[in-house]
TIFIVEX-369022 format. One record per residue (C-alpha): x, y, z; residue in one letter. Coordinates in steps of 0.001 Angstrom, whole numbers, padded with zeros to 6 digits, always signed. Layout:
REM TIFIVEX-369022
XYZA...
END
This chain:
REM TIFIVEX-369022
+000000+000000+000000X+002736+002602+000541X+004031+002030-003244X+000362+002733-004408X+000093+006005-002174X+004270+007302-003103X+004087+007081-006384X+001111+009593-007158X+002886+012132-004979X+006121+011863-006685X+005463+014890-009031X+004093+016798-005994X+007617+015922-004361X+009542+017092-007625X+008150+020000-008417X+006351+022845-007062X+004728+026283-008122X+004645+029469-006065X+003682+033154-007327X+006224+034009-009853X+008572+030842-008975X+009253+027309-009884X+010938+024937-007463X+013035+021718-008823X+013157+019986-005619X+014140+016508-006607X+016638+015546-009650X+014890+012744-011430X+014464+012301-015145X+011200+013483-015861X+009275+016279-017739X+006334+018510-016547X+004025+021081-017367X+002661+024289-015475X+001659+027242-015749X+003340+031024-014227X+001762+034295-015644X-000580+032726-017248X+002523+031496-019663X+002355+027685-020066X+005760+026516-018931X+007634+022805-020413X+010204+021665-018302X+012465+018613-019185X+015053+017125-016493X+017786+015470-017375X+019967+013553-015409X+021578+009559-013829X+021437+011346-010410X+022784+009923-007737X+024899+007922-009770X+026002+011504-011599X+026177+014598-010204X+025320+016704-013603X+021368+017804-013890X+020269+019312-016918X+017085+021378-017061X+015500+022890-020040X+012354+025193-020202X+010052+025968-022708X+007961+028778-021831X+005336+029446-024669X+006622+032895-025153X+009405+034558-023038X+008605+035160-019187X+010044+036318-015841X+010459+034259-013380X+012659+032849-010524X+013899+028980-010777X+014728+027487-007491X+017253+024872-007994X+017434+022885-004849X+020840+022253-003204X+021422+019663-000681X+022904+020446+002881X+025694+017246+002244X+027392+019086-000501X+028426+022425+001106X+026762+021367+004822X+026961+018059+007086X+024922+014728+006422X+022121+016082+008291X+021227+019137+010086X+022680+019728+013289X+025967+018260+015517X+024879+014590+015598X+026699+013640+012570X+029605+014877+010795X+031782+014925+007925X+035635+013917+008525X+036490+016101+005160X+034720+018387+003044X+033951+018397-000676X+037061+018114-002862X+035124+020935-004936X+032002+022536-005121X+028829+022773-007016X+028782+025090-009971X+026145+026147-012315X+025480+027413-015760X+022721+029059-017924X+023099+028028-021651X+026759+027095-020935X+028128+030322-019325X+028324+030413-015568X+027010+032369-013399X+028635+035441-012465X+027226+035470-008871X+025247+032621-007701X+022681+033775-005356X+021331+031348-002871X+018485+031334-000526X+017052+028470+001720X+018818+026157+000413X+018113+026863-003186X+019780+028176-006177X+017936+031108-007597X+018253+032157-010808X+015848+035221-011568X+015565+036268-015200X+013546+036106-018339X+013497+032464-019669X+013689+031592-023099X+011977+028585-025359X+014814+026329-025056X+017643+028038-022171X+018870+025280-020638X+020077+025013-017101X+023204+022710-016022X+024079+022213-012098X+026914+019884-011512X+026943+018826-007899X+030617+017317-006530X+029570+013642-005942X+032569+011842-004179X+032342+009039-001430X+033131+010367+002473X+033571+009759+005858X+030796+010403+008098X+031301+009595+012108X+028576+010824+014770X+028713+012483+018248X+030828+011294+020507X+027837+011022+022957X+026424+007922+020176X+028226+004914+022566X+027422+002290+019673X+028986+004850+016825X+032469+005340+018814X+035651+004819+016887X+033609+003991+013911X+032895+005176+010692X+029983+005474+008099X+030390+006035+004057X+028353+007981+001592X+028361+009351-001623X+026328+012201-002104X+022358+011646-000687X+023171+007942-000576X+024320+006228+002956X+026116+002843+001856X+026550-000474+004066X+029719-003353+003691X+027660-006611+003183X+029263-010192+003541X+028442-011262+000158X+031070-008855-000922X+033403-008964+001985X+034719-012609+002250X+031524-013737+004092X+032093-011250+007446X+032182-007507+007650X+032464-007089+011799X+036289-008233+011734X+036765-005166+009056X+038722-001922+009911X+038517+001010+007280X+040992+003651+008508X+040727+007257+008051X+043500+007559+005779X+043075+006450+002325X+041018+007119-000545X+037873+005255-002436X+037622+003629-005834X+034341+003858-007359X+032709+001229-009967X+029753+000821-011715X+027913-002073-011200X+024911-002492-014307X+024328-006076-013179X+023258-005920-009162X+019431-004681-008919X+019689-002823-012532X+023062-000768-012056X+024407+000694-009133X+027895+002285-007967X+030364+000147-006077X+032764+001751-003589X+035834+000043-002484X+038654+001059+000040X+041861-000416+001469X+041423-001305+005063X+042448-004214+006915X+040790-007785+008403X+041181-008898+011767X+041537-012357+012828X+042352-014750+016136X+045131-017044+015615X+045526-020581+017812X+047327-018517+020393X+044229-015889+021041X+046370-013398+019491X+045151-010987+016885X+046339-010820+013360X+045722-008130+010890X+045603-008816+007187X+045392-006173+004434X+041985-006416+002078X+040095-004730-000150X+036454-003331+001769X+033553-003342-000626X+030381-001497-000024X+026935-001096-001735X+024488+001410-001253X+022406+000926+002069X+018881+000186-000279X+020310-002235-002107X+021610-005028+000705X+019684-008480+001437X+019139-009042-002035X+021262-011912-002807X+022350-014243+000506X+022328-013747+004339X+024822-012599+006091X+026794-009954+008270X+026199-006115+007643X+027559-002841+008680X+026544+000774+008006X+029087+001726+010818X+032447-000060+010668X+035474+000382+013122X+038241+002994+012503X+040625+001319+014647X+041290-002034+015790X+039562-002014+019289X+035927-001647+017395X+036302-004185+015367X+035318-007898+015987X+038177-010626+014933X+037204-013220+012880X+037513-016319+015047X+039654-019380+014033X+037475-022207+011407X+036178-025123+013293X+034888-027913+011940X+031682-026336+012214X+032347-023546+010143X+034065-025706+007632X+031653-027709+007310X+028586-028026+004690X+025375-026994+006142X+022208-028443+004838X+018492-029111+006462X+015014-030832+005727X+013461-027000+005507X+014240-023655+005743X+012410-020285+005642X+012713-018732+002435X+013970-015046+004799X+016199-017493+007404X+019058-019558+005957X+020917-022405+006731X+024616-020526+006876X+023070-019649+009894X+024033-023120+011958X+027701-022014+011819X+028418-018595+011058X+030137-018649+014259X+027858-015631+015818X+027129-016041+019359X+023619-014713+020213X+022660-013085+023182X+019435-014814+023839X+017183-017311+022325X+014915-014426+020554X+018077-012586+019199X+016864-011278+015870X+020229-009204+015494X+022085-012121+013900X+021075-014775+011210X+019042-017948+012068X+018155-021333+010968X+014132-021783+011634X+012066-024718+010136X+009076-022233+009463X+006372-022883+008404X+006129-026427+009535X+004793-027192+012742X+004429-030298+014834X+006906-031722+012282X+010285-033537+012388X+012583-032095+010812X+016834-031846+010450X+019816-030368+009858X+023023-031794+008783X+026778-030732+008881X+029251-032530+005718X+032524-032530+007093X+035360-031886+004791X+036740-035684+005968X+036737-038236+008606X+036591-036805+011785X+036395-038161+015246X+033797-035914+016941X+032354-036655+020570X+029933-033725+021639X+027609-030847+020047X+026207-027843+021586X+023033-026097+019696X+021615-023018+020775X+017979-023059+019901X+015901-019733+018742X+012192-019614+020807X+010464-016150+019474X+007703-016425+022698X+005300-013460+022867X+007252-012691+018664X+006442-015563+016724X+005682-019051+016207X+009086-020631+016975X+009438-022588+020249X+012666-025109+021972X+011866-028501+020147X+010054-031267+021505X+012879-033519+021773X+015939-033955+019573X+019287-036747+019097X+022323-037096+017232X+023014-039359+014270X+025902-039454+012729X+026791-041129+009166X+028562-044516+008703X+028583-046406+005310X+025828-044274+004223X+023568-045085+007165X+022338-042481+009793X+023116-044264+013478X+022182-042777+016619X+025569-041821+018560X+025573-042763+022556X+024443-040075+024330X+026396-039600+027697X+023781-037130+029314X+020590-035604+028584X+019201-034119+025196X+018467-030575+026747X+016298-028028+025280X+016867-024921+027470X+016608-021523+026200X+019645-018984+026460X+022272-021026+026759X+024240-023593+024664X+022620-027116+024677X+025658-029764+025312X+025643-033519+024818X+028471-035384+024547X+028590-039079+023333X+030666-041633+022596X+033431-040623+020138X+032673-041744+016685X+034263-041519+013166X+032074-039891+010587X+032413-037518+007677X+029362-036133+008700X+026774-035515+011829X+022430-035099+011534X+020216-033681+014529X+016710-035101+014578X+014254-032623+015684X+010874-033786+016981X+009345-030360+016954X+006464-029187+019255X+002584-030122+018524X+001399-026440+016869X+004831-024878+016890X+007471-024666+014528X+011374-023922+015712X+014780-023211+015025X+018225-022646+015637X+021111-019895+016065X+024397-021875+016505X+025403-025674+016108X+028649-026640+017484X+031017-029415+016844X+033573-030294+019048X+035801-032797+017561X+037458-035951+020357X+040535-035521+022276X+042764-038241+023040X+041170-038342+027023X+037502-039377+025150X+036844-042857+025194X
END
């Protein structure tokens, strides 16, 4: 419903008419008609804005007529992202806006409110060109914004853009963009019918076996903010860390994470990268990181399966389940077990303690050790309620397991 009530406004947005002046409030290809004087007034705009800065407007009065075009000019391009101290710009513009009336500039641009005014008597065919400086920049916010501290945002011109993990090596949270450096900036005509890429040098954090943390040069890659969750789930960042302390490391591969995921059903909005992404959630209901649900069956039984990349000897799990009580239809299983995979066969490993289905916590049972390229949890799912899961652990045998 709010496509069907936008898109009649849109001229109303674009456009507008007061006395003896006629505001261009948006750039957007387009072409209208009005009326000042009692002259009947063509406009035609041209322009790939926000992709290019350059706007091109050409009038056609009927016959010759005074009047004042307002040319809007957004507060990022001489101003800050927004009004007021909350955010801020690290640098300004590496130039400015400029403007030009049938290719000859203006001798003194006069600007009120925001808007270019250029007061004369307009000509069938006098065409208009504003060029505004589009460039990728820093943005960081108020030191009083806790979450936003030592952190940094990216835009290019009205458009706020986001790292996404598609792009980014599958993570974006181990990622450090620093505030030297400069941006590279690509056109993209296949993602969601053309778009501009922006890419930057920074540098990706990681754990190594002795919890030390190891930085690795890389190439950051971000999209437009509008444009992410369109292709797979994963991590994503408006906000990523200028220095090391902000960022998160990417933790060592287990055989978990190495592993092929795979399940009897997924949501077509949840994913099964979910089961070992190696995010640890905060709660059972934590919607801030991806998840594995089995929605919308209900009552069912259901699985999920790691392929291991080999034999391995494996002896205990740990699954943290997602329950959405008092949100949504997901609830702790009804009961659950472990098979693993020998000769082709699923077999039911020997449990050493309980199959727990507690919320909040990691769910542990360790078994018998076993050798298997590859593990299943059977999931007897409550009568009228479907479920899921945030994390699935591996933990492979030790020489002490028997």
């Amino acid at each position: 419903m709010n496509i069907v009530r936008i898109v009649p406004q849109i001229p109303y947005w674009v456009y507008a008419r007061r006395e003896v002046s006629l505001y261009v409030n948006l750039y957007i290809q387009s072409r209208a008609r009005t009326e000042i004087n009692g002259v009947e007034i063509e406009l035609q705009q041209t322009t790939e804005y926000p992709w290019r800065g350059q706007v091109v407007v050409e009038l056609k009065p009927a016959r010759p007529v005074q009047f004042a075009l307002r040319l809007r000019i957004p507060g990022w391009v001489d101003g800050g992202p927004l009004p007021g101290d909350l955010y801020r710009f690290t640098q300004p513009n590496s130039r400015s806006w400029k403007a030009l009336v049938n290719g000859e500039p203006l001798a003194a641009p006069q600007v009120a409110s925001g808007y270019l005014v250029i007061d004369r008597q307009w000509q069938s065919g006098d065409r208009i060109t504003l060029d505004l400086p589009l460039e990728t920049r820093r943005v960081v916010a108020h030191p009083a914004v806790a979450a936003d501290r030592g952190r940094v945002a990216l835009v290019r011109g009205p458009l706020v853009y986001c790292a996404e993990a598609v792009d980014n090596q599958g993570s974006v949270y181990d990622l450090v963009l620093p505030d030297e450096g400069t941006f590279s900036e690509h056109w993209d005509e296949q993602l969601l019918g053309g778009l501009v890429r922006v890419e930057a040098q920074g540098r990706r954090l990681s754990r190594t076996r002795t919890s030390n943390v190891q930085e690795q040069p890389t190439v950051i890659r971000a999209i437009p903010y509008y444009a992410w969750a369109h292709r797979q789930m994963g991590q994503m960042s408006v906000w990523l860390a200028r220095q090391p302390e902000a960022a998160e490391p990417r933790p060592l591969p287990t055989l978990a994470s190495l592993s092929r995921p795979s399940a009897s059903h997924c949501w077509t909005r949840d994913t099964v990268r979910a089961l070992n992404d190696q995010l640890e959630p905060d709660s059972s209901i934590d919607h801030s990181i991806p998840r594995h649900t089995f929605w919308d069956h209900r009552g069912t039984t259901e699985w999920v399966q790691y392929d291991f990349p080999g034999i391995r000897r494996v002896s205990a799990v740990e699954v943290y389940w997602f329950d959405d009580t008092g949100r949504g239809h997901c609830r702790v299983p009804q009961s659950w077990q472990v098979l693993y995979r020998k000769e082709g066969q699923w077999l039911p490993v020997e449990a050493l303690g309980p199959y727990e289905t507690l919320k909040d916590r990691f769910n542990r049972v360790s078994f018998r050790p076993v050798q298997t390229d590859g593990l299943r949890l059977l999931i007897e799912l409550q009568p009228q309620w479907s479920a899921g899961i945030l994390e699935w652990k591996v933990l492979e045998a030790t020489s002490e397991d028997r």
